[in-house]
VOKOL-126117 format. One record per residue (C-alpha): residue in three letters; residue number from 0; x, y, z. Coordinates in nm, 2 decimals. Last residue first. Layout:
# residues N
   resn   resi        u        v        w
    Ala    NUM        X        Y        Z
...
//
This chain:
# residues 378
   resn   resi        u        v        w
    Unk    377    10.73     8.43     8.75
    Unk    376    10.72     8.75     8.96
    Unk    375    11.08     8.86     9.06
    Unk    374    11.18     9.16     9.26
    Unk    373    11.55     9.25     9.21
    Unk    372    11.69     9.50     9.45
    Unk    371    12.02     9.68     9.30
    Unk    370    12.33     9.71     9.49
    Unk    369    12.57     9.59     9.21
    Unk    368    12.68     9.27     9.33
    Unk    367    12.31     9.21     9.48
    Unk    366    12.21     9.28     9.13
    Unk    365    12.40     9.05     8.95
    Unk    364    12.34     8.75     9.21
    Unk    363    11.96     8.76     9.17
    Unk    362    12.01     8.79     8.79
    Unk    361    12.19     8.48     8.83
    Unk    360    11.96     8.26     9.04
    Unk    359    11.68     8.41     8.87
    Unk    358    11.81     8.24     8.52
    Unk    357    11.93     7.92     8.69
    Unk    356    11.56     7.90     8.80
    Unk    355    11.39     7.95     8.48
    Unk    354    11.65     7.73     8.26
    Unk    353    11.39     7.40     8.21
    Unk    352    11.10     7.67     8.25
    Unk    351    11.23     7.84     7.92
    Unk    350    11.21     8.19     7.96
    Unk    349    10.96     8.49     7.84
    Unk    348    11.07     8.77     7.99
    Unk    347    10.86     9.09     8.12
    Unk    346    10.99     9.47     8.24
    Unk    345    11.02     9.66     8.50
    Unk    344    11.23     9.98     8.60
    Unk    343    11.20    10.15     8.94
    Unk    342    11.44    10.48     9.03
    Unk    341    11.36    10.54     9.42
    Unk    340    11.18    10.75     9.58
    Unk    339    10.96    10.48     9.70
    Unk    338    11.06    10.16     9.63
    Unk    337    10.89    10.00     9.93
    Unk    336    10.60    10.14     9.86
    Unk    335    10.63    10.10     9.45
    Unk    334    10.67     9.74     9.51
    Unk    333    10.39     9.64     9.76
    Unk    332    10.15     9.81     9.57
    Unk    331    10.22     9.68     9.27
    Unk    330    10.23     9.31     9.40
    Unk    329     9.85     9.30     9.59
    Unk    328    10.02     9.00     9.79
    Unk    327     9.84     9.17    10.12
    Unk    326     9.51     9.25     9.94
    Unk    325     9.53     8.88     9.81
    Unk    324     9.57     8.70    10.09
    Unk    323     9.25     8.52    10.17
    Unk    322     9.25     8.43     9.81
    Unk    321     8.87     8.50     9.64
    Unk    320     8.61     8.24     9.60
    Unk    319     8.49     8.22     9.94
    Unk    318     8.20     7.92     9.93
    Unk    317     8.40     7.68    10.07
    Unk    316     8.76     7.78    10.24
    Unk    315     9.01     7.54    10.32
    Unk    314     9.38     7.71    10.44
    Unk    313     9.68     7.56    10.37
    Unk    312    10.04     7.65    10.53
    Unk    311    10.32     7.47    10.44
    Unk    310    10.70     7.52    10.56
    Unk    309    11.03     7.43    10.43
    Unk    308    11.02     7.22    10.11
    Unk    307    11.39     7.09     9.99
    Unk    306    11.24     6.86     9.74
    Unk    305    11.22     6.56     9.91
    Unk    304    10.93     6.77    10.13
    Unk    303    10.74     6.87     9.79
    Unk    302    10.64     6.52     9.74
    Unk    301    10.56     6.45    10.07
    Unk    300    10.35     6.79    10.06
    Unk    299    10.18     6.69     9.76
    Unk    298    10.10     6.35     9.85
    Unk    297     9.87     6.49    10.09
    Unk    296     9.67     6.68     9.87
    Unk    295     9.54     6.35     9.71
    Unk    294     9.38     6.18    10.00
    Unk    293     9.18     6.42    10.20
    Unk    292     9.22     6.76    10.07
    Unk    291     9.14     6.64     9.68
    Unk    290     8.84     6.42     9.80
    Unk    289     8.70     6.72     9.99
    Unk    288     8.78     6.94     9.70
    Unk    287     8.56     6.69     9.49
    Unk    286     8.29     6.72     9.70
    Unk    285     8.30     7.07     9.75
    Unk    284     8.33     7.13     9.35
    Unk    283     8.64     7.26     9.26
    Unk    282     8.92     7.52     9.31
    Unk    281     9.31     7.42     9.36
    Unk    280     9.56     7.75     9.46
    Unk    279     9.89     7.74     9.46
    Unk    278    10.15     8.06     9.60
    Unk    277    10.52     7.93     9.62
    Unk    276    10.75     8.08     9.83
    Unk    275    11.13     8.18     9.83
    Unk    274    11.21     8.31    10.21
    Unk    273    11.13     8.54    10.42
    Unk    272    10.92     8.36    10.62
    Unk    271    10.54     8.49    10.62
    Unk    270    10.46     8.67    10.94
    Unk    269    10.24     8.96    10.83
    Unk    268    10.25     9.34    10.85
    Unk    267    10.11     9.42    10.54
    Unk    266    10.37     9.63    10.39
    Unk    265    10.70     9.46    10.60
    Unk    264    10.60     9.14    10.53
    Unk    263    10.50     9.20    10.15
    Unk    262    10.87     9.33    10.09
    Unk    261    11.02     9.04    10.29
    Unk    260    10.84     8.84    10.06
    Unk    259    10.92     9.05     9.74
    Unk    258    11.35     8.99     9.85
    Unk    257    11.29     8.61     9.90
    Unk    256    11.17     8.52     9.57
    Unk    255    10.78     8.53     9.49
    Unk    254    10.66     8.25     9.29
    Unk    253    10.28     8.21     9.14
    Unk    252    10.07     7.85     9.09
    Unk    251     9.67     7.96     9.03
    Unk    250     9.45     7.69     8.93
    Unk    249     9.67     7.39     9.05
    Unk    248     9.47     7.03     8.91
    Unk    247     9.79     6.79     8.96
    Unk    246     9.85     6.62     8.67
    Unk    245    10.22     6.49     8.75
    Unk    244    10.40     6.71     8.47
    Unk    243    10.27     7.00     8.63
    Unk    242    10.34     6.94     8.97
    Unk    241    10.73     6.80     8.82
    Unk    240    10.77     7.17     8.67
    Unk    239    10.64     7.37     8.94
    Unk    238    10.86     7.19     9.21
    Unk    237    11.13     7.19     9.02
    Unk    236    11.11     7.57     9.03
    Unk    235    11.06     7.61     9.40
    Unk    234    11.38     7.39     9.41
    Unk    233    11.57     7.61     9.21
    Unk    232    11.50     7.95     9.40
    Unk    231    11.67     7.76     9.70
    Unk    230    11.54     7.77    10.08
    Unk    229    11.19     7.68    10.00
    Unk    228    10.90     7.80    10.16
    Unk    227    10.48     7.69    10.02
    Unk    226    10.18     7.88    10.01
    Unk    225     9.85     7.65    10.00
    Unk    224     9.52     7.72     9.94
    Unk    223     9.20     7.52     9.89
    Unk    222     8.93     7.68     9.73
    Unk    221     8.57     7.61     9.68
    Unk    220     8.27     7.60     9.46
    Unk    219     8.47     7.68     9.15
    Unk    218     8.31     7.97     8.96
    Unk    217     8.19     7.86     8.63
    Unk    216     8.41     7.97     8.31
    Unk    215     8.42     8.32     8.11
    Unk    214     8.54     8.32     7.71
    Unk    213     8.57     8.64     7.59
    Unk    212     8.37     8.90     7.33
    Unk    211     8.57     9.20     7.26
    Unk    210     8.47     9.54     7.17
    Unk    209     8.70     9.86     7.09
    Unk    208     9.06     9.71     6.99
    Unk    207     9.25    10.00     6.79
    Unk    206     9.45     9.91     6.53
    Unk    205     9.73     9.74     6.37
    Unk    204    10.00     9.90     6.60
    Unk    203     9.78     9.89     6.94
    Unk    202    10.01     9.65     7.15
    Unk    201     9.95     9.36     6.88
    Unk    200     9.92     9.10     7.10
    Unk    199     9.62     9.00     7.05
    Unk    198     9.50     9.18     6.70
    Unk    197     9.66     8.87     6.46
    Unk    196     9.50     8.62     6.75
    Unk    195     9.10     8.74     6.64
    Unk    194     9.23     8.76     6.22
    Unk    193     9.22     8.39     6.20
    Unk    192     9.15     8.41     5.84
    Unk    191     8.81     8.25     5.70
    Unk    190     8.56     8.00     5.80
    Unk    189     8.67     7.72     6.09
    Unk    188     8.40     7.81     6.28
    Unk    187     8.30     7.56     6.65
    Unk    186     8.27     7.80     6.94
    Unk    185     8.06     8.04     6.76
    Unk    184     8.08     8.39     6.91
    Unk    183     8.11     8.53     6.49
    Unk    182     8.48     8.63     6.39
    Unk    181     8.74     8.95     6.39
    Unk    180     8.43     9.20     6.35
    Unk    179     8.62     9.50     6.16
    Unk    178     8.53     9.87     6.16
    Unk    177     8.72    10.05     5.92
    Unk    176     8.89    10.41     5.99
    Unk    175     9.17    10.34     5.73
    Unk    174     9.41    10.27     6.06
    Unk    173     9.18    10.02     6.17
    Unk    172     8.90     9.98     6.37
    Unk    171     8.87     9.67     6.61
    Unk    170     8.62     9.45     6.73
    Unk    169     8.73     9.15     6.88
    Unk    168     8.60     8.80     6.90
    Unk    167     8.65     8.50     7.12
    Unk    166     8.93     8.60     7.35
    Unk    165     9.02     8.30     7.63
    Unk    164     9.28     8.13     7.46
    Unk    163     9.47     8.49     7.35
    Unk    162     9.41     8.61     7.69
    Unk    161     9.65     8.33     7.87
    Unk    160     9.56     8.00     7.95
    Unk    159     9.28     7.88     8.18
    Unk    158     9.53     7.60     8.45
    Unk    157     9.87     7.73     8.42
    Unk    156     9.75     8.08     8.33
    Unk    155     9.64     8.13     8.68
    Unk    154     9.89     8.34     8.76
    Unk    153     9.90     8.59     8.56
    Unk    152     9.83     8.65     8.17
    Unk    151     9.81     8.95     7.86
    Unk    150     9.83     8.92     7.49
    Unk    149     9.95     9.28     7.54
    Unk    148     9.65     9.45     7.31
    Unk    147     9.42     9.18     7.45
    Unk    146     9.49     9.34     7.79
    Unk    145     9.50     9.66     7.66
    Unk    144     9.15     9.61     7.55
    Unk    143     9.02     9.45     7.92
    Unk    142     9.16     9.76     8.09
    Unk    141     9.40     9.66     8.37
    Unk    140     9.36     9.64     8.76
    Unk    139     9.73     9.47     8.77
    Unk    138     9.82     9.15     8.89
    Unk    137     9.79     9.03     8.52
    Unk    136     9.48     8.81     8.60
    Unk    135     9.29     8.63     8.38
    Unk    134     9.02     8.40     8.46
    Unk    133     8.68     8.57     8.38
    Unk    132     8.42     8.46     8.65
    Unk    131     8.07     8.29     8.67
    Unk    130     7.82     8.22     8.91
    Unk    129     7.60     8.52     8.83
    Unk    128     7.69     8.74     9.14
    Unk    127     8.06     8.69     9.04
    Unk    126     8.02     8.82     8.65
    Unk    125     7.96     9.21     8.75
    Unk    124     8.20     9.26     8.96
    Unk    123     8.46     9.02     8.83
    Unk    122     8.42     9.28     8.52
    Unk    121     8.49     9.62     8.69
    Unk    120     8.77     9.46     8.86
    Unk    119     8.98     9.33     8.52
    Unk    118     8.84     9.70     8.42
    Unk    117     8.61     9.79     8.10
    Unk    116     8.78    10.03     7.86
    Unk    115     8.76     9.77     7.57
    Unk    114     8.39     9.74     7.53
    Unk    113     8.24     9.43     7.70
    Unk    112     8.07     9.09     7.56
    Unk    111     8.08     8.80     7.79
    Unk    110     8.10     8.41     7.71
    Unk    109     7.98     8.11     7.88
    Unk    108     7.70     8.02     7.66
    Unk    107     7.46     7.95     7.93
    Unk    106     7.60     8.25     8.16
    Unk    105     7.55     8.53     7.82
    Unk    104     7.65     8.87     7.97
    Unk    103     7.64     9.12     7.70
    Unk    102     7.74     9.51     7.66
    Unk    101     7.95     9.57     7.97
    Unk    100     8.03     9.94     7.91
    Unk     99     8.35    10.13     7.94
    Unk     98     8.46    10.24     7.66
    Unk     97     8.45    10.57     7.85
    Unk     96     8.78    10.48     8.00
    Unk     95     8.91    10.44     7.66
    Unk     94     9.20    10.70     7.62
    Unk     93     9.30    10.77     7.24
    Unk     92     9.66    10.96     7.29
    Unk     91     9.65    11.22     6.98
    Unk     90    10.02    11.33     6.81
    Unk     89    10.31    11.31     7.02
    Unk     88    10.61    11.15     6.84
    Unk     87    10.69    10.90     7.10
    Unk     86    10.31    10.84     7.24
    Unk     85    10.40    10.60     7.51
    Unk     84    10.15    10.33     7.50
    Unk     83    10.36    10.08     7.36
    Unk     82    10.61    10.08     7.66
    Unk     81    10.58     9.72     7.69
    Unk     80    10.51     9.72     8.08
    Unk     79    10.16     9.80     8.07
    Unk     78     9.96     9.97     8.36
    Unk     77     9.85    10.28     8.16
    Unk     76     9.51    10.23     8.26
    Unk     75     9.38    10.18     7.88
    Unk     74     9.59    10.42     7.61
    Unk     73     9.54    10.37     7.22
    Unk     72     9.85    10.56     7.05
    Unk     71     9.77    10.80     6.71
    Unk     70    10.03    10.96     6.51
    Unk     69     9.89    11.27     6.31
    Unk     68     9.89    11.25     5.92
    Unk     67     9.63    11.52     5.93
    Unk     66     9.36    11.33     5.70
    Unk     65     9.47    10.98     5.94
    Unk     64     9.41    11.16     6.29
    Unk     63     9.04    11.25     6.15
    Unk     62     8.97    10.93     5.98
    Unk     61     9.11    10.76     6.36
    Unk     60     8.94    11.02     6.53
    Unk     59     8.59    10.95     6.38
    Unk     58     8.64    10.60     6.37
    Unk     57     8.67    10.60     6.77
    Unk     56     8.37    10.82     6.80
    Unk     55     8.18    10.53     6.56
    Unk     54     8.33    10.24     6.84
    Unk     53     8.15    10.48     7.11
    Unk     52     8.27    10.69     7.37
    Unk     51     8.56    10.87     7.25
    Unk     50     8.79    11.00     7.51
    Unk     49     9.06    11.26     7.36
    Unk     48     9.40    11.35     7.47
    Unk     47     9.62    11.60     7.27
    Unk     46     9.94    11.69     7.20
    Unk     45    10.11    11.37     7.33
    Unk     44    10.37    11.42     7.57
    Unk     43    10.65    11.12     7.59
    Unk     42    10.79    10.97     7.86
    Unk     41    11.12    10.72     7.84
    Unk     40    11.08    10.38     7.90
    Unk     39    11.09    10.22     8.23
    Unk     38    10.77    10.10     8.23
    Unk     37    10.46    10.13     8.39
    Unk     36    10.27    10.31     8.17
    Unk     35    10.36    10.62     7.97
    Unk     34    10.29    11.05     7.84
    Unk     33     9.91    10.97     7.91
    Unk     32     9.94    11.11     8.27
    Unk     31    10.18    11.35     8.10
    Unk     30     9.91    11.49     7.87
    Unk     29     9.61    11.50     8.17
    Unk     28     9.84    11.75     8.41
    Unk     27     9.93    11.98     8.08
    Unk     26     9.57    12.04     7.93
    Unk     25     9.52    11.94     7.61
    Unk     24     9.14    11.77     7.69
    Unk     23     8.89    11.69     7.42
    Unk     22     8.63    11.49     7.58
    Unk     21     8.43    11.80     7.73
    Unk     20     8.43    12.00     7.34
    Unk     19     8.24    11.69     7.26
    Unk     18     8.33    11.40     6.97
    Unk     17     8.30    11.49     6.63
    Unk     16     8.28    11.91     6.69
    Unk     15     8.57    11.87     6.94
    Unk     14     8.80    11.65     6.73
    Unk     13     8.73    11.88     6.45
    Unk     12     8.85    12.17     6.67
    Unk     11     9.14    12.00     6.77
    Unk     10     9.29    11.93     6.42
    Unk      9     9.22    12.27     6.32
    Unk      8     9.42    12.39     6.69
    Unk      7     9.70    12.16     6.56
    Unk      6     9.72    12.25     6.22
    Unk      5     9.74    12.57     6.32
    Unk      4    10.02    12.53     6.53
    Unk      3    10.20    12.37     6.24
    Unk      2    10.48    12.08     6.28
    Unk      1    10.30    11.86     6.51
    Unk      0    10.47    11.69     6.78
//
C-alpha cells in the first residue's frame, strides 16, 4: 500500500487528468476483482484500478506509477494460474479490457494485429468468417496479452505450438515509460536481439504487452473426431507418445482422467464412460480427410486396441469447424460447479512425457489417500 494518503489521492488525480476521471475506479467491489486470478495464491488489494485505452494512456501510468515509486501489475481476465497478477504490495492494477481493438487482419499474409485486451473468443469471431483462425487455446476465454504474458498453450499445441511460435511482434512499454516494437511482421529477419520471446513469458515483470502481431493459419475444411476410454492412465499416455512418434496428423490431442469425466457427465448430462479418455481431433481438406477416415484412421484404432483401448466414438463433420462437444468439455465450468463451496487450488507442471503417466498415477493415489479430488488436464 502506499505509505502517504496524500500521495495516494495526488497519485489519483494525475491518473484522472491523463486518462478520464471514468477509467479511474478505487471502489472496493472492482479492487478485489483485481486482487487475483485463478490461482490458489493469496489475494491482494491494489489501491487503485485504472483502464487505459491506448498504448500512450499506458505510458502515461507507467511515468506516472514510476515518479511515485508505486508498484504496477498488468491484469487481462484474471484467468491465469501463475499468480503474477496479484498486486502483493498494492499500488495500481493496469486492466486492459479497453485494449481491446483488432487493429489489422492481413488473410494473405496470415498474420493478425490486435491490442492486448482482445479475448481468445473475441478473435475467433472475427477471423472465422475470413477463412482463417488463431490456434491457441488455454481452455480459458483469456486476453491475448496475458496470454503472451504466460507463454500460453492447450490442446492443440501438438500440432501449432504454443504462443511463443505463433507471436510475431509485440509492443510493449517498459518500466521507463518507452515504447518498444519487438521486430517488423517479416517472416524471414535475422537483424538484431530476439527481444519478441524475452516478453513471452514474462508474466508482466519486464513490461507491459500492449499490441501483438500473431501468426493465424487456414481453417481446415473438416474435422474428424474421436474420444478414446482406457482403463489405465498409462496406456492413454503411451498412446500419445507412440501417435506422435508414428506421424499421425492429430490437431488437438487432450486427456481427461476418470474423476473430470464423471465431472463432465454429471454437468452436461451425457453418457461418456467414466473412465480415462483421450480427446483427438484431425482437420484437413475434404479430400484428404476422406483419405485419412478411409484407410489411415483405421490403423489407429487397431493400434490403440493392443494398447488397452476400451471404447471409440468418431464423429465426421465437413464444414463445422468447432468440436461437437466443446460446450460440454468447457473445463472451468465443469470444475468450479462441481467444486462449489469448496477450497479449489490449480496450478500448471511441466513433465517429461516419458514420466507423465507414473506422475498422475501417483498424485492420483495421494489425493484419494487424503480425500482430495484431483482433476488433471495434460
Amino acid at each position: 500500500m502506499l505509505a502517504a494518503t496524500d500521495s495516494l489521492d495526488r497519485l489519483k488525480e494525475e491518473l484522472g487528468v491523463a486518462l478520464g476521471a471514468d477509467y479511474v475506479i478505487d471502489s472496493e467491489a472492482v479492487r478485489a476483482q483485481h486482487s487475483m486470478g485463478e490461482s490458489f495464491h493469496k489475494a491482494g488489494l491494489p489501491d487503485v484500478v485504472v483502464h487505459p485505452g491506448s498504448t500512450e494512456d499506458v505510458v502515461a501510468v507507467v511515468q506516472l506509477c514510476r515518479a511515485y515509486r508505486v508498484p504496477l501489475v498488468p491484469f487481462g481476465a484474471g484467468t491465469s494460474l501463475e499468480g503474477h497478477v496479484v498486486p502483493l504490495q498494492g499500488g495500481v492494477s493496469l486492466d486492459t479490457s479497453r485494449l481491446n481493438r483488432i487493429v489489422r487482419l492481413s488473410v494473405e499474409d496470415l498474420d493478425v494485429q490486435v491490442e492486448s485486451g482482445v479475448t481468445r473468443k473475441q478473435l475467433d469471431a472475427r477471423l472465422r468468417p475470413e477463412g482463417v483462425f488463431f490456434p491457441v487455446d488455454p481452455g480459458a476465454d483469456a486476453t491475448i496479452g496475458g496470454m503472451v504474458a504466460t507463454g500460453a498453450s492447450g490442446t492443440t499445441t501438438v500440432r501449432y505450438g504454443a504462443m511463443r511460435e505463433n507471436v510475431l511482434s509485440l509492443t510493449v512499454v517498459t518500466p521507463e515509460g518507452e515504447v518498444v516494437r519487438t521486430r517488423s511482421r517479416a517472416r524471414k529477419s535475422s537483424a538484431g536481439y530476439d527481444l519478441t520471446h524475452l516478453f513471452i513469458g514474462s508474466e508482466g515483470t519486464l513490461g507491459v504487452i500492449t499490441d501483438a502481431t500473431l501468426r493465424i493459419y487456414p481453417s481446415p475444411e473438416a474435422i474428424s473426431a474421436a474420444v478414446c476410454s482406457f482403463t489405465s492412465l498409462d496406456a492413454a499416455v503411451r498412446v500419445v507418445i507412440e501417435t506422435i512418434q508414428l506421424g499421425i496428423p492429430v490437431a488437438r490431442i487432450e486427456l481427461l482422467d476418470d474423476v473430470q469425466m464423471d465431472a463432465v457427465n454429471r454437468r452436461s448430462a451425457l453418457g461418456y464412460p467414466v473412465a480415462h479418455t483421450l480427446k483427438t481431433s484431425c482437420g484437413a481438406s475434404a479430400v484428404n480427410l476422406l483419405y485419412f477416415v478411409s484407410f489411415r484412421a483405421v490403423d489407429v484404432p487397431r493400434f490403440m486396441l493392443g494398447r488397452d483401448i476400451g471404447k471409440i466414438v468418431r464423429s465426421l463433420t465437413f464444414r463445422v469447424i468447432d468440436f461437437g462437444w466443446r460446450g460440454a468439455y468447457s473445463r472451468h465450468k465443469k470444475i468450479h460447479f462441481c467444486l462449489h463451496g469448496h477450497t479449489k487450488a490449480s496450478w500448471d507442471h511441466e513433465l517429461d512425457t516419458q514420466i507423465l503417466g507414473g506422475f498422475l498415477f501417483f498424485v492420483n493415489s495421494v489425493t484419494c489417500r487424503f480425500y482430495y479430488t484431483f482433476f488433471n488436464f495434460p
